[in-house]
C-alpha positions as CSV (number, residue, x, y, z in Angstrom):
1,X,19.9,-1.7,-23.5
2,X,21.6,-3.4,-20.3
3,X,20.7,-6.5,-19.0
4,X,18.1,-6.4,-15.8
5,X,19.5,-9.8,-14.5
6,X,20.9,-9.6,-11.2
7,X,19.3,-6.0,-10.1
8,X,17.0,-5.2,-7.2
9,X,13.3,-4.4,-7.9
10,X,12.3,-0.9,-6.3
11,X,10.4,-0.9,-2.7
12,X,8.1,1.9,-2.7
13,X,6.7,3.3,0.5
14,X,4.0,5.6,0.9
15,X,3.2,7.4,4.6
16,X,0.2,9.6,5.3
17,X,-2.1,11.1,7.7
18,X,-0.9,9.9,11.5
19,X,1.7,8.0,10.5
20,X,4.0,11.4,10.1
21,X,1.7,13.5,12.2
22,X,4.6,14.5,14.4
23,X,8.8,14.4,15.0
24,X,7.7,10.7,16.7
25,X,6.2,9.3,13.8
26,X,8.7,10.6,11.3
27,X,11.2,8.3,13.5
28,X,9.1,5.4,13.7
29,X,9.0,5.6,9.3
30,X,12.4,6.5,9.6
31,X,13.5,3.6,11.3
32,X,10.8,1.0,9.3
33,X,13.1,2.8,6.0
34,X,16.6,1.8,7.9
35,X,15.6,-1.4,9.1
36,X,14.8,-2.5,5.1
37,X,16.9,-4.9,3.7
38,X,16.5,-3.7,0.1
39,X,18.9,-0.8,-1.1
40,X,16.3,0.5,-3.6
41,X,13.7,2.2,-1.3
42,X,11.4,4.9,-2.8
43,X,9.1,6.7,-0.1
44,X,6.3,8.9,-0.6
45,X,5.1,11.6,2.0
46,X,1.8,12.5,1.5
47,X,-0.2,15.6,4.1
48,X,0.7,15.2,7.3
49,X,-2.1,14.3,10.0
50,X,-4.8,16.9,9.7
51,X,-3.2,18.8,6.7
52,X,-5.9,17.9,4.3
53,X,-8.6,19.1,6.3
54,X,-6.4,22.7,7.1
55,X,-6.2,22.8,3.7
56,X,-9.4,22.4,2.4
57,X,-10.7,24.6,5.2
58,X,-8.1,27.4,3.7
59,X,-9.8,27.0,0.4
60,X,-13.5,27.4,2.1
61,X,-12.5,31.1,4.0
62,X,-10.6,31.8,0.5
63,X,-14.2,31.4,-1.3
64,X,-15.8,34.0,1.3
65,X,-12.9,36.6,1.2
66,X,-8.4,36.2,0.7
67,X,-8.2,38.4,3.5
68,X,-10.1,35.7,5.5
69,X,-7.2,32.7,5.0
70,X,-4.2,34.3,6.8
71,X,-5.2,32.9,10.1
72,X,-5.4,29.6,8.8
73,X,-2.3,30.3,7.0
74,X,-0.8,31.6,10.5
75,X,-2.2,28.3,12.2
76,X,-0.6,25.9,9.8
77,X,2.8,27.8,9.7
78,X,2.8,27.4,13.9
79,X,1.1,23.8,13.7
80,X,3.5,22.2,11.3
81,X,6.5,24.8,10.8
């Protein structure tokens, strides 16, 4: 195995909830990402602002009836598509 001297450790980011609730907070993490002085940057995107909740509202009307869920589907495709 190769020698570790000399290499960067990993930076690992993680963004949820409001802080990529919309196009302006994507930039804002974007920029926080560009601005890092470490090469080795891993980022992970958890739901978006208010996801969770769509989602486990989707899984409530899918327990009553599937034909209940597509207007929740619809809203989520028009919220966040």
């Amino acid at each position: 195995m190769g020698s570790k001297a000399g290499k960067q450790s990993w930076a690992v980011h993680k963004f949820g909830g409001t802080s990529v609730a919309d196009a302006d907070c994507f930039r804002r993490v974007a920029g926080l990402l560009h601005a890092h002085d470490n090469p080795r940057i891993a980022v992970v995107v958890s739901a978006m602002g208010g996801m969770t909740n769509a989602l486990l509202e989707l899984i409530t009307q899918a327990e009553r009836s599937s034909d209940a869920i597509s207007g929740g589907i619809d809203a989520i495709r028009q919220g966040y598509g």
